[in-house]
Structure formats: structure tokens, C-alpha cells
C-alpha positions in Angstrom: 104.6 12.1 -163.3 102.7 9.3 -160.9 105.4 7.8 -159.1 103.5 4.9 -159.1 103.6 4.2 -162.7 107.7 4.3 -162.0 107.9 2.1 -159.4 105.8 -0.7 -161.6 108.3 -0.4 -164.0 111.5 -0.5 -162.1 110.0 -3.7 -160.4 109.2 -5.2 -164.2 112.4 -4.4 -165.4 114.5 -5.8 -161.9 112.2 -8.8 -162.4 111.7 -9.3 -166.0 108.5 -10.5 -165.5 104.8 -9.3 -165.1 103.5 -11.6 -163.2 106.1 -11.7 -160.4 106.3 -8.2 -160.4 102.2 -8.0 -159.7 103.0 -10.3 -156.5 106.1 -7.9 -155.4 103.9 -4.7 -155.8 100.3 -7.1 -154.3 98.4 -5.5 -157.6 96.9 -7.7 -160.2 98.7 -8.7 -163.4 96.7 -6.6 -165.5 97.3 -3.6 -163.5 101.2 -3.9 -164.0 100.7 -4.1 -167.5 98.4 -1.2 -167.2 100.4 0.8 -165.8 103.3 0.0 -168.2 101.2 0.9 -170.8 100.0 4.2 -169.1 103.8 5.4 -169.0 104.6 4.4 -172.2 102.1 6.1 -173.4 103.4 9.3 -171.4 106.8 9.1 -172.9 105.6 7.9 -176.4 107.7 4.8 -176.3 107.9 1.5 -175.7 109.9 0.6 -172.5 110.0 -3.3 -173.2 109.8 -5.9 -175.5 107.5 -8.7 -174.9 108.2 -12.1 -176.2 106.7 -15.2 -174.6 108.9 -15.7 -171.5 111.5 -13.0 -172.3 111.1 -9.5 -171.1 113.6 -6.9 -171.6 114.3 -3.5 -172.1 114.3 -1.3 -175.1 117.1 1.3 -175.8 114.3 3.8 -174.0 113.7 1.4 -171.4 117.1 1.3 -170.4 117.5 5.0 -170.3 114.6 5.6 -168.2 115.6 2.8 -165.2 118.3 5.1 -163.8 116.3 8.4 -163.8 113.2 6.2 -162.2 115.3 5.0 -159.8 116.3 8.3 -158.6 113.1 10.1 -158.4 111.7 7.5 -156.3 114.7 7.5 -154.0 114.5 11.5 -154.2 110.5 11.4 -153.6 111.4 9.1 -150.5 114.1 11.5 -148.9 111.5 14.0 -149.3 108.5 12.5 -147.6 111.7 11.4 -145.0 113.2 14.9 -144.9 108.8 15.9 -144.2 108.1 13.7 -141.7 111.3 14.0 -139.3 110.4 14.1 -135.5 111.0 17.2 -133.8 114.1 16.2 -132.3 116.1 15.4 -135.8 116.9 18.0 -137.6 118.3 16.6 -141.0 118.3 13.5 -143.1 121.5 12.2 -144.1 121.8 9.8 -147.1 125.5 8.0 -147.2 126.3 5.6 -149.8 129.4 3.1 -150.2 130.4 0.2 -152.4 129.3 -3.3 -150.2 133.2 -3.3 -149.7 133.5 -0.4 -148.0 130.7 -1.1 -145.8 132.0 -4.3 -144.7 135.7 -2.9 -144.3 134.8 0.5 -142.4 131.6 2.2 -142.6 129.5 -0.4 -141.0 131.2 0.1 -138.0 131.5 3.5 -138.1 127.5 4.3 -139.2 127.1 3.0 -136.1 129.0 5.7 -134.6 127.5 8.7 -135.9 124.3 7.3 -135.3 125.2 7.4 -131.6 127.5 10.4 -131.8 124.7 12.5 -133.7 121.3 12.1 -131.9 120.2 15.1 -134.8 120.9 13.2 -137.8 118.5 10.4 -138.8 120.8 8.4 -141.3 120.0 6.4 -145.0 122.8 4.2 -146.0 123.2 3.0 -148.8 125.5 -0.1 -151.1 126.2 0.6 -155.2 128.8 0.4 -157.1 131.2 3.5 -157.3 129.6 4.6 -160.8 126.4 4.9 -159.5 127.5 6.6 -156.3 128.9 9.3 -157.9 125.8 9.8 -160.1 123.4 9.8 -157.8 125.7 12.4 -155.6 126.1 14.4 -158.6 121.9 14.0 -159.3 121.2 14.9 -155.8 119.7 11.8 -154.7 122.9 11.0 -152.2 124.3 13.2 -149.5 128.0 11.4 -149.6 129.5 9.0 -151.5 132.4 7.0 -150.4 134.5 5.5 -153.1 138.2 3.9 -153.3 138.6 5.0 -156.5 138.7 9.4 -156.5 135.8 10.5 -158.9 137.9 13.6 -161.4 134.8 15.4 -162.0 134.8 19.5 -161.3 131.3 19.4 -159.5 132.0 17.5 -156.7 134.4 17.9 -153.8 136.4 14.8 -152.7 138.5 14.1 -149.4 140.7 11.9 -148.8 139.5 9.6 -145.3 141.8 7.1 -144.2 143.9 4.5 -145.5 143.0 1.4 -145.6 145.6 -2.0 -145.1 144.7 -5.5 -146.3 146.6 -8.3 -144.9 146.8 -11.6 -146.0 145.0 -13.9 -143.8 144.4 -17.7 -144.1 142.4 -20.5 -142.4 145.5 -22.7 -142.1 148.9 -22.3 -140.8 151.5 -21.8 -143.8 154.9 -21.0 -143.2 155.3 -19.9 -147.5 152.7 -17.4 -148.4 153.5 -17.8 -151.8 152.1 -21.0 -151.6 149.3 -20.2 -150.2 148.6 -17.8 -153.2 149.1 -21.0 -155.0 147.1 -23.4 -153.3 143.6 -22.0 -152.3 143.9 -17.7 -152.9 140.4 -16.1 -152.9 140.4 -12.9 -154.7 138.8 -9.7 -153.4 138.4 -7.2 -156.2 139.6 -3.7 -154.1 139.6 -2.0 -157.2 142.2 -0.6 -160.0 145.6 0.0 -157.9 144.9 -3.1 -155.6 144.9 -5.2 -158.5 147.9 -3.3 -159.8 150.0 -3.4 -156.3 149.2 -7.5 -156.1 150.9 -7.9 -159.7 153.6 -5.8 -158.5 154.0 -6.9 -154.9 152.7 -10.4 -154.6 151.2 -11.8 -158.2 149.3 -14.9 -158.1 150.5 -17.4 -160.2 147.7 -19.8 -160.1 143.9 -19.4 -161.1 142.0 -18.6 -157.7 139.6 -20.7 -156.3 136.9 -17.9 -156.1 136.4 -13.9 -157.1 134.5 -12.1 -155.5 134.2 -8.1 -155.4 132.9 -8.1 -151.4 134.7 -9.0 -148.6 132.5 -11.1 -146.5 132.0 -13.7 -149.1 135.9 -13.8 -149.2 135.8 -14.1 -145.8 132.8 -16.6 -145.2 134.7 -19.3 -148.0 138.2 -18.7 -146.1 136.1 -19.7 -142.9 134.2 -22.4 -144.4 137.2 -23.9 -146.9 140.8 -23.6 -146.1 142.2 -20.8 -148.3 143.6 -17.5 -148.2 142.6 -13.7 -148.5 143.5 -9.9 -148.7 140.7 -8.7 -146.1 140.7 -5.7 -143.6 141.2 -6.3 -140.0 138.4 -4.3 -139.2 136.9 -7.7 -141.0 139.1 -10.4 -140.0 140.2 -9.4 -136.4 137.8 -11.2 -134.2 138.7 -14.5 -136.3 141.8 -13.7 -135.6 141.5 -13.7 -132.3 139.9 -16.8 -132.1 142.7 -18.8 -134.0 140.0 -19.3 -137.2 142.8 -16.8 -138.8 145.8 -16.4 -138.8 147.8 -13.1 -140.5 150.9 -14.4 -142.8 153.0 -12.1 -141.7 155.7 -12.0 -144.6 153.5 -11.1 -147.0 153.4 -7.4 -148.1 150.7 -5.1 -146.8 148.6 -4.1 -149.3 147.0 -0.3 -149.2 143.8 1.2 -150.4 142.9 5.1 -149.7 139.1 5.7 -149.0 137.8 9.1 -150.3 134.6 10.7 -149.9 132.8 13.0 -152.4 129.5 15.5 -152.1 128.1 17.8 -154.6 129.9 21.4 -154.7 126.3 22.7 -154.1 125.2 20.9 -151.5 122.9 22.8 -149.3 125.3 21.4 -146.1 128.9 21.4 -146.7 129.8 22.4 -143.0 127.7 19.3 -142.0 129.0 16.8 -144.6 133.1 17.9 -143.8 132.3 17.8 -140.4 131.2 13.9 -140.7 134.0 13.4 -143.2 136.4 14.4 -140.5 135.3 12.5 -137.3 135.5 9.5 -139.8 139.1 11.0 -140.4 140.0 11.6 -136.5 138.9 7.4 -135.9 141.3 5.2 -133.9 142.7 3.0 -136.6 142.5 -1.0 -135.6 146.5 -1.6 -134.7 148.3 -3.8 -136.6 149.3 -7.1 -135.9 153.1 -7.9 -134.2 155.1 -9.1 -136.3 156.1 -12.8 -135.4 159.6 -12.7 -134.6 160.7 -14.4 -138.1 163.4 -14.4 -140.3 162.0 -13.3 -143.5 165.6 -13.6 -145.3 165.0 -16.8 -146.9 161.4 -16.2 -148.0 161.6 -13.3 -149.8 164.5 -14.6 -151.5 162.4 -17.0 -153.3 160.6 -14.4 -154.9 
């Protein structure tokens, strides 16, 4: 099937419109809808319904985005894989949720990029769910997730594990009422949410949810508030004085696993990566201000 014809409709259905999706793909309006017809056609369905300023997809239309989406991301790795330069030897495509990438892997991409002169590197931000199917469709080398896919055709290691502290932009000698006052809340997934109701639960509505960590981080900065972030995030405000770590309230833990296809053509490669990424220096800890915590965790 002409590629082409898919990309025209994953840009029509990301855009819901013809007309902006002509200027995105510099092709005439009548060409998109050309070529949207020329595929439905193909398939012997209709992929959207048009009503005057409302595109959307069919049932069909829906079905077909994620299987488009991957065929042009697996015809890209292989004109990639083609057209490598003498001295790198293998593509490696690595995805992560956008708050992985922000808590760990940015940093450490960086790394291996350095540490592995052979490798040239795709990376990649989705949501866990579609991590784990593309991994599973081929399309993605390694998938890291905090959440452990159960699924018999994949392999999965356990990486690190991950602390959040709670950091604020003010000085507060009662991190409950910090939570309280101005709490921005990170979504780190299923057993974050279910430590914090056990550990630390917020009592009043926060003043923004988010599910990535630099927008958490980038409203702390901006408004005075509070946040569960990484230090691998927060540190160099820290250092500064923009942040400062409330030490008596609990440490809250995530574990970061990474998962690749039981049939992948590389698995010495791939655990190899997963366990320099294992061997890392962890960021230390902050000391513990020299603070009676008696009284404070009475209240609780």
C-alpha cells in the first residue's frame, strides 16, 4: 500500500481538517481528499465522516490510525536502518512515557549516545499503552514503562527505582499544609496514587494535574506551590534556593521497568543497554535537616 495515501490520512485525522492538513503535507486541498478517497477505496470503507466543519472518524477510521501509524514509523526505521553510515552499525528505537523522559532517560540518552559511538538512537514519548504495542508490533526496540506490561511475549526488567520528594517554592515548616494550600499533582501512575492516599493524602482539591513532570515543575517555579518531582528534575532548583525539599514528608517510590519483544533480533544488545542504565550512579539524596519530626507526624 502507498505510504503516501497513509500519511494523508493520519494528518486528516490528527487535524480533523482537509484544508489544514493540505498546508501540513504543502499538497493542494483536492489532493488530500483525493487521496482519502483513493484509500478508502482500497479498503472498501469510509474512514471519515464529513459534515460541514466537523471531521471525524468512522469505526474503520479509527481502526486503521494505529496500524498507519506504525507502518510509517516501521517504513521510516527501515529507510533509517538503509541508509546508516558505515561507522553505525544498528538503529536503536527507545520509547518512554514524557515522564520518564523528563525524570531519567533524557539524561541518560545522552549517555549512550556518547557511550555507544555504533548505535544511532530514535527516541521516542507515548503513553505506556502504546509503548507496549508498538514493542509488541515491532515498530519499538524498548519500551520503558512504570507500570510492568503481564503479557507472555515480551521480556521486562526491572531498572532502577525511582524516589519523588516533595519539593516547594516556599519555605513551610508543615507539609501537610502545603498539600493543603497550593499541591500540584503529578500523575506517576497506579501505586503512586495509591502510596499518596496511604502515605500523605491530600485533603484539598489541587491547584493543577498534570501527568508530566516539567509542567509540575514549571507552575511550582512560576506560582508558589508544591510537588512530588524527581531530583534528577528538581536538583539544580534546589541548588539555587528556587526549591527547597520538605524533608518530613515521606519519600514516595516508583520502579522503572523496561520491556522488548521475546523475538527480537538483538536481545544481547537490548540487556546490555538495559543494564548500563541499571549500573547508573543514582543522584544522592538530600540530608536530612536536623529536625525533630516528633510533633509533625503526630498531627497526622
Amino acid at each position: 500500500m502507498d505510504t503516501e495515501l497513509l500519511r494523508t490520512f493520519t494528518e486528516v485525522a490528527r487535524t480533523r481538517h482537509f484544508g489544514r492538513a493540505a498546508e501540513n503535507l504543502y499538497l493542494t486541498q483536492s489532493a488530500v481528499s483525493s487521496r482519502v478517497r483513493q484509500l478508502e477505496g482500497l479498503l472498501g470503507v469510509e474512514l471519515f465522516t464529513r459534515q460541514r466543519n466537523n471531521i471525524r472518524l468512522t469505526p474503520a477510521g479509527e481502526k486503521l490510525m494505529p496500524l498507519a501509524e506504525n507502518s510509517l514509523l516501521l517504513v521510516q526505521r527501515m529507510r533509517q536502518e538503509v541508509a546508516l553510515s558505515d561507522d553505525k552499525q544498528k538503529q536503536l528505537s527507545v520509547g518512554a512515557t514524557p515522564n520518564l523522559w523528563d525524570a531519567f532517560l533524557q539524561h541518560e540518552l545522552l549517555r549512550l549516545i556518547k557511550e555507544q559511538p555504533e548505535l544511532a538512537f530514535n527516541a521516542v514519548a507515548h503513553s505506556g499503552n502504546t509503548l507496549i504495542r508498538q514493542v509488541m508490533e515491532h515498530s519499538l526496540d524498548l519500551a520503558f514503562v512504570f507500570d510492568a506490561p503481564k503479557v507472555d511475549e515480551l521480556i521486562t526488567r526491572e531498572v532502577l527505582m525511582l524516589e519523588l520528594y516533595l519539593v516547594s517554592s516556599l519555605p513551610c515548616d508543615n507539609w501537610q499544609q502545603a498539600l493543603r494550600d497550593a499541591y500540584v499533582l503529578v500523575d506517576w501512575g497506579v501505586s503512586f496514587q495509591m502510596q499518596q492516599a496511604q502515605s500523605c493524602p491530600v485533603e484539598a482539591m489541587p491547584i493543577l494535574q498534570t501527568n508530566t513532570g516539567r509542567i509540575a515543575l514549571d507552575c511550582v517555579l512560576n506560582k508558589p506551590g508544591c510537588a512530588y518531582l524527581p531530583l534528577s528534575l528538581a536538583q539544580p532548583f534546589i541548588d539555587s534556593g528556587q526549591l527547597t525539599v520538605l524533608h518530613q514528608a515521606p519519600v514516595l517510590q516508583r520502579t522503572l521497568y523496561a520491556s522488548y519483544s521475546s523475538s527480537h533480533a538483538s536481545p544481547a544488545l537490548l540487556e546490555k543497554l538495559i543494564g548500563q542504565l541499571c549500573l547508573r550512579e543514582p543522584i544522592a539524596a538530600p540530608s536530612l535537616a536536623p529536625t525533630d519530626l516528633s510533633d509533625d507526624r503526630s498531627s497526622l
